[in-house]
Legacy VTK file of the C-alpha trace (Angstrom):
# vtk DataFile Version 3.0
C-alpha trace
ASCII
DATASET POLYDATA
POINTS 394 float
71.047 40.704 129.431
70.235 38.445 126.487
67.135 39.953 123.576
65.028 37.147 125.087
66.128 38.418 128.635
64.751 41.932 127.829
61.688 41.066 125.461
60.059 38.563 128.543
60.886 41.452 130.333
59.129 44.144 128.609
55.938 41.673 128.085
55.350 40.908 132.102
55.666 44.844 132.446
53.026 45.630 129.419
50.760 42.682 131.169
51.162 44.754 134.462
50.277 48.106 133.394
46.711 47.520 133.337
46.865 45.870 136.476
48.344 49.058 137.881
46.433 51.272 136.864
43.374 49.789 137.843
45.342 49.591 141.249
45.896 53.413 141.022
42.189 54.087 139.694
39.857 51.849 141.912
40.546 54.016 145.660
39.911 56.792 143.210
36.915 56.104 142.084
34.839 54.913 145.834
35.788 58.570 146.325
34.651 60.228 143.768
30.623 58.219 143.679
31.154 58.546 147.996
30.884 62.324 147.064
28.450 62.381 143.921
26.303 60.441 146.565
26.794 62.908 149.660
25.628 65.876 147.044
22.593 63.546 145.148
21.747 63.289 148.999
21.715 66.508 150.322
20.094 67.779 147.436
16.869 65.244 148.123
16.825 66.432 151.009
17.028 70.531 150.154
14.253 69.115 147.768
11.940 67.548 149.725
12.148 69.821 152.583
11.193 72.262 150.026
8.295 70.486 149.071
6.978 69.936 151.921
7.087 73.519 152.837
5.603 74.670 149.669
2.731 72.158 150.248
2.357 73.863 153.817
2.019 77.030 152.012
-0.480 75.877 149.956
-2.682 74.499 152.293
-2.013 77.738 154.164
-3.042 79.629 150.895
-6.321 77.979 150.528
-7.117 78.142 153.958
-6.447 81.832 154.169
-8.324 82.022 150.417
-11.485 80.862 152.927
-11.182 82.739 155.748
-11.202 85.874 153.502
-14.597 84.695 151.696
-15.704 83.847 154.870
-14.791 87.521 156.197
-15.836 89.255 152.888
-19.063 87.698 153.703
-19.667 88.467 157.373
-18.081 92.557 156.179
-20.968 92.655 153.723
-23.266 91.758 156.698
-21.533 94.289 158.854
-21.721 97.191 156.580
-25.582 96.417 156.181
-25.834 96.351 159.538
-24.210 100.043 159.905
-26.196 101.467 157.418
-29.498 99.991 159.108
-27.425 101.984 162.675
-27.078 105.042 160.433
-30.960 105.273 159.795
-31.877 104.322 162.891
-29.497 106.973 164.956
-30.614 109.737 162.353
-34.161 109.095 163.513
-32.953 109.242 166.861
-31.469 112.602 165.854
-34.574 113.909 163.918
-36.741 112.766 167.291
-34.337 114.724 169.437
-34.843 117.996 167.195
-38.292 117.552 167.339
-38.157 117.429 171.142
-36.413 120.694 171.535
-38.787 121.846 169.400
-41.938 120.485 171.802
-39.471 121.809 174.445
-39.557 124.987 173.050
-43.015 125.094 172.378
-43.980 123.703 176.189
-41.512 126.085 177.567
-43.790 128.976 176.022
-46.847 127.158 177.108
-45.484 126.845 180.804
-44.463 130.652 180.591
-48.307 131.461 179.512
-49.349 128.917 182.285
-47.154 130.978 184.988
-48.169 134.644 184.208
-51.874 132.992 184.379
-50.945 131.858 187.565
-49.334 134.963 188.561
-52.750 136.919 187.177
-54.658 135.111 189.590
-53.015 136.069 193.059
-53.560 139.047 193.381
-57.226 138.826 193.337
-57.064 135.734 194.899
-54.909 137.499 198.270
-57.569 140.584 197.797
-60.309 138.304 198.675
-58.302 136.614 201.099
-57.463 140.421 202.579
-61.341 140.956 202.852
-61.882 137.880 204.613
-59.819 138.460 207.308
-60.528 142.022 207.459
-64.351 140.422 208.748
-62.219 139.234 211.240
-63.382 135.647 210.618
-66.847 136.171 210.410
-66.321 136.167 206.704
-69.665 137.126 204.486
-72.097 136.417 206.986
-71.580 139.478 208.958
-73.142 141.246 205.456
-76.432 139.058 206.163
-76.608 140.844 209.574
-76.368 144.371 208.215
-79.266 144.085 206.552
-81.961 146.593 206.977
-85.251 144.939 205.328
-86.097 141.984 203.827
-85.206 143.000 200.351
-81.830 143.746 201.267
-81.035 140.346 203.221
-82.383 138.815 199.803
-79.690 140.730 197.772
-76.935 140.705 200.125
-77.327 136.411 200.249
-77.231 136.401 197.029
-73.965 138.817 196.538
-72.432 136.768 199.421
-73.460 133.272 197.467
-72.039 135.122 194.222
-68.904 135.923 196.024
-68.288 132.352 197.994
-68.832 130.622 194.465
-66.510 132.730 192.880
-63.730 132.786 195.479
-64.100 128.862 195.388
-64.023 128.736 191.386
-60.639 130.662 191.583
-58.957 128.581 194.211
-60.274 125.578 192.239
-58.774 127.579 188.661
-55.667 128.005 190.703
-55.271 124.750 191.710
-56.018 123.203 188.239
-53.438 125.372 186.936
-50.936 124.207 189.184
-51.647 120.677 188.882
-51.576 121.444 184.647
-48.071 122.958 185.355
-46.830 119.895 187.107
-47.718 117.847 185.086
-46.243 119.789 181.794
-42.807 119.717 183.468
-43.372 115.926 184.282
-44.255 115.414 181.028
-41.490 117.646 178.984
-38.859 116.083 181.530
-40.127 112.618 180.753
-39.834 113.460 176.771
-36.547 114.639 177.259
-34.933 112.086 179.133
-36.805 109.798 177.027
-35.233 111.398 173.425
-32.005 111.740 174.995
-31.706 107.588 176.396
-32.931 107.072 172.605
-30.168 108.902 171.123
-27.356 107.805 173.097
-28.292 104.461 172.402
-28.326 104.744 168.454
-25.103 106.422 168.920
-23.714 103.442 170.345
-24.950 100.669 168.704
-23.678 102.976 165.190
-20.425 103.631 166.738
-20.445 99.394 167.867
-21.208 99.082 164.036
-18.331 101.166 162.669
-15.584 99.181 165.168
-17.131 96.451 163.760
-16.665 96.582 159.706
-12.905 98.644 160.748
-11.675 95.163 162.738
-13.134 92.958 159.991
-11.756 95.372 156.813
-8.352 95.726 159.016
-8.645 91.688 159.249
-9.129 91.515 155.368
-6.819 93.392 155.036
-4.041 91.674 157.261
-5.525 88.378 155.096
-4.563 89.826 151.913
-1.555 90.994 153.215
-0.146 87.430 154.192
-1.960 86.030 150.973
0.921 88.257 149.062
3.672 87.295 151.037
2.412 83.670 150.907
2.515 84.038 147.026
5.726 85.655 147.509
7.207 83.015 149.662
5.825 80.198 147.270
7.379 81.816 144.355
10.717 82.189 146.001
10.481 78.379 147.512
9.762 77.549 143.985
12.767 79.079 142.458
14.882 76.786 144.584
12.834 73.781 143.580
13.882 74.615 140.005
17.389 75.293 141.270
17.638 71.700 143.232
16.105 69.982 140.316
18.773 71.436 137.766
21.346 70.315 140.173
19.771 66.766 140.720
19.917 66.606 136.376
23.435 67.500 136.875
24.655 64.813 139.210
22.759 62.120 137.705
24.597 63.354 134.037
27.804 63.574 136.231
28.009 67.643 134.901
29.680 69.962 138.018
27.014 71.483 140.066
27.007 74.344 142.709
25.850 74.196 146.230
22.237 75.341 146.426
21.384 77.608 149.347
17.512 77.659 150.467
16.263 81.294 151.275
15.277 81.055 155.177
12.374 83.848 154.635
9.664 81.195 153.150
10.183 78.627 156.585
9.195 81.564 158.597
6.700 79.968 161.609
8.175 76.109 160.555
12.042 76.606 161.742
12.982 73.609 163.699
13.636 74.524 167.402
17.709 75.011 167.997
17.080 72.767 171.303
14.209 71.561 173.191
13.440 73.165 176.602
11.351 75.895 178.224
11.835 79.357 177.573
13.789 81.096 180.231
13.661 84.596 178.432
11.279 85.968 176.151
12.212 88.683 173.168
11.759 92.203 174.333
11.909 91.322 178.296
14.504 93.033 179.868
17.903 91.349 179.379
19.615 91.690 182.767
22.742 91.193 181.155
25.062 94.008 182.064
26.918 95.884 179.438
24.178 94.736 177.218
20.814 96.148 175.462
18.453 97.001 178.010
16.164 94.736 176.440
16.358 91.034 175.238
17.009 90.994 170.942
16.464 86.961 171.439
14.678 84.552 173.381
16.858 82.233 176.176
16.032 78.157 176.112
16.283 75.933 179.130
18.859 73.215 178.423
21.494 70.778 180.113
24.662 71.408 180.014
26.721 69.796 176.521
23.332 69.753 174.915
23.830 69.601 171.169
22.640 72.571 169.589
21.291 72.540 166.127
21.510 74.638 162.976
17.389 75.542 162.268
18.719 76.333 158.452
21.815 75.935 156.165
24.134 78.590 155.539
27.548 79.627 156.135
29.719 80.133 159.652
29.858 84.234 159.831
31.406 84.523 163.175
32.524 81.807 165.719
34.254 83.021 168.536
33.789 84.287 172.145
31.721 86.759 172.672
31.392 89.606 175.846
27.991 88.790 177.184
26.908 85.779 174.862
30.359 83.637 176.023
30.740 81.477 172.843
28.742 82.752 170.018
27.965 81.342 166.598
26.394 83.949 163.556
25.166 81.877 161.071
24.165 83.563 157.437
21.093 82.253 155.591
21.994 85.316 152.694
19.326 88.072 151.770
20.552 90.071 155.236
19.165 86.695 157.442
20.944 85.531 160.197
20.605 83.197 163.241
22.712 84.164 166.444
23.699 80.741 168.878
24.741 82.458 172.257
26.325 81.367 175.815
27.661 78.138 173.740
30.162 75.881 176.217
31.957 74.748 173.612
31.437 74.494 169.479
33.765 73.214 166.615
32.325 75.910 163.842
34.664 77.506 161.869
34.378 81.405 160.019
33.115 80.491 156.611
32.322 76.996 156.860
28.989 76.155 154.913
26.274 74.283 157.525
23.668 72.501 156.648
20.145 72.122 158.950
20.007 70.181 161.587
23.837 70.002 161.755
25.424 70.806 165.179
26.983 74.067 165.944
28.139 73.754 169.430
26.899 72.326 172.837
24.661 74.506 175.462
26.961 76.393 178.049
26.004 78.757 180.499
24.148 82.146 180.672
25.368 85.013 182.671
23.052 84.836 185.291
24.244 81.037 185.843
21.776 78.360 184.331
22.631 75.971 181.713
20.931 77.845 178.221
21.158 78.861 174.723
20.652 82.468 173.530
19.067 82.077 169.945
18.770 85.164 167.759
17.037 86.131 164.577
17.824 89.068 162.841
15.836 90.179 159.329
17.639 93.230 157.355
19.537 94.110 160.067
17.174 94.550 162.938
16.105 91.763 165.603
13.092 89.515 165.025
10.777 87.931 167.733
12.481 84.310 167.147
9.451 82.802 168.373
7.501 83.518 165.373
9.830 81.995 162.861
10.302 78.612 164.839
7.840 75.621 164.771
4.863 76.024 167.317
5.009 73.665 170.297
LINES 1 395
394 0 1 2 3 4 5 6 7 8 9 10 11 12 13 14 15 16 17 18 19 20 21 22 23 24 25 26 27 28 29 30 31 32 33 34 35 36 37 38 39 40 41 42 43 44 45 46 47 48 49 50 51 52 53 54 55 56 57 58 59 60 61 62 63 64 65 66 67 68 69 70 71 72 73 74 75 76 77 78 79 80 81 82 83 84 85 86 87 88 89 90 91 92 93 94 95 96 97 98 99 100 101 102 103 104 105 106 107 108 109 110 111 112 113 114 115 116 117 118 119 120 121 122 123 124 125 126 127 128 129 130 131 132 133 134 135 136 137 138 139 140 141 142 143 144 145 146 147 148 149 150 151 152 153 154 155 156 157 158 159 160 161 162 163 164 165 166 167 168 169 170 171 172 173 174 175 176 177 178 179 180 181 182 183 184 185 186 187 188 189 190 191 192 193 194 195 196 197 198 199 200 201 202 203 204 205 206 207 208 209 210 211 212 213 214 215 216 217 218 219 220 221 222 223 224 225 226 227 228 229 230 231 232 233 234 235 236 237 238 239 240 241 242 243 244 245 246 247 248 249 250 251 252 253 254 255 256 257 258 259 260 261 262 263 264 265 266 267 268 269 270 271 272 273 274 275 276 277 278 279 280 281 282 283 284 285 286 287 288 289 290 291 292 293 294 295 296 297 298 299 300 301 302 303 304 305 306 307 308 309 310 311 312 313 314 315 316 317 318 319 320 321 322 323 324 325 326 327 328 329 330 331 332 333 334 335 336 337 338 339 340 341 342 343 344 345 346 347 348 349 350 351 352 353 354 355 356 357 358 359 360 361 362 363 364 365 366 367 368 369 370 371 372 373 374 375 376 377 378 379 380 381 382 383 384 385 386 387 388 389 390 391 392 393
């Protein structure tokens, strides 16, 4: 080959080589911003579904911030109104000592009133003896027996004497019997009275203390979710910081790390897994033989190849068939979390593949006892949560 041969040559291969690369580099590159895009995408949405739940928990917050003034409030009330139920059962109290003290004192008093009673009958039953003795002529036989005029003058008057005398004691005896009665009508009265008075205070101060215990135990329960609230805001908020870093990353095209949302701060907002009534409840018994005699998970009504849905990201711990629970998916949310996807037909999940929310883990199979369902599962440091309280209300 001639030097002009070779030199043309070398020149159309030098005009090529940019050519080629660019054909090498361009598939290359669609690849590359396809991927920067998936990640820039995912991470908006990490971000604003963490936004949005921190703004739930904020509203929550303040609401919860108002409810406890409210409550502080109506306690204050409360523990005025006990105090006023204190006073007014420890008069009831005092009133009660002083009626066993009246009782005491009327008990003596009816004692006295007896024995006067009792002092009475025998001369009353002597004069009664005498009269029948005169065999029912009673003092007028005495006006007969007199001998002159001077002694019918004396006996009428002894007999008058005697008739007004016998008739003043069964009048005194009769007053004293009617006094009696109506001391023990009285003192029974009193008591009964002292006693109704009593119990009452008791109650309404015993109405009082339930009272100001539900309200301080409701404070208290308050203040308890106002700290985990803080706590869950503060957690939700180290993510935001961790998304954000990562969103600075892609956009400066630095490497970035997957970010992994904690699942405790979405507690009572988790998306349902599918849609369908509740077959099973948590803690009903399970009917499942082989199994816990109790249900660890709630059962959801659903057709058959119904795609079931991840309610957080996190990473494929187990995906395999499973005695009882047919195919079963264990997704981890990390911090001891996991979500359990039971009596799955069929599901494409692999062990350590990373899932994202709302992604599909399998399709709905069937439960033991034969309907079409999906056992979901939420376990918190090891130990089985009621799942219905971390998913969305309906």
């Amino acid at each position: 080959m001639t030097l002009h041969a070779r030199t043309a040559l070398a020149t159309v291969a030098l005009l090529s080589l940019p050519a080629l690369v660019r054909h090498v580099d361009v598939p290359s590159l669609p690849v590359a911003l396809s991927a920067r895009q998936t990640d820039r995408a995912r991470t908006e949405q990490l971000a604003t579904r963490v936004n949005d739940r921190m703004r739930a928990l904020q509203r929550e917050a303040e609401a919860l911030a108002t409810q406890s003034r409210t409550l502080v409030g109506d306690l204050r009330t409360l523990e005025v109104e006990r105090d006023l139920q204190i006073e007014r059962l420890k008069e009831a109290q005092d009133a009660v000592m002083a009626a066993e003290s009246d009782l005491a004192d009327a008990t003596a008093k009816l004692a006295r009133l007896e024995e006067q009673r009792l002092s009475q009958v025998p001369d009353l039953r002597a004069q009664l003896v005498d009269v029948y003795k005169r065999r029912g002529g009673g003092y007028s036989r005495l006006l007969f027996e007199a001998e002159s005029v001077r002694d019918l003058g004396r006996i009428a008057r002894a007999v008058t004497a005697l008739t007004e005398i016998n008739k003043q004691r069964v009048v005194e005896h009769k007053a004293t019997l009617a006094k009696l009665t109506a001391e023990q009508a009285l003192l029974s009265k009193t008591a009964v009275e002292r006693a109704a008075s009593e119990g009452q205070a008791r109650r309404a101060r015993e109405a009082a203390d339930r009272a100001v215990a539900a309200r301080t135990a409701l404070i208290a329960r308050i203040d308890a979710r106002r700290d985990l609230n803080a706590q869950l805001a503060g957690e939700l908020q180290l993510a935001n910081d961790r998304l954000r870093q990562q969103l600075a990353n892609l956009a400066a095209g630095r490497a970035v790390e997957r970010v992994s949302l904690p699942l405790g701060p979405f507690r009572g907002s988790l998306p349902w897994p599918v849609i369908g009534p509740l077959l099973g409840r948590f803690g009903q018994p399970a009917n499942r033989a082989g199994g816990a005699p109790t249900r660890s998970g709630i059962e959801i009504s659903a057709p058959t190849s119904t795609p079931v849905l991840a309610v957080h990201g996190g990473t494929v711990a187990f995906a395999d068939s499973f005695t009882g629970f047919g195919n079963l998916v264990i997704i981890d949310h990390g911090a001891e979390t996991l979500t359990l996807y039971g009596y799955l037909g069929s599901t494409d999940a692999q062990k350590g593949q990373v899932i994202d929310a709302g992604a599909e883990v399998g399709r709905v199979g069937s439960a033991p006892a034969g309907p079409s369902a999906l056992y979901f599962e939420v376990r918190v440091d090891g130990r089985s949560v009621d799942p219905v309280e971390w998913l969305r209300p309906r």
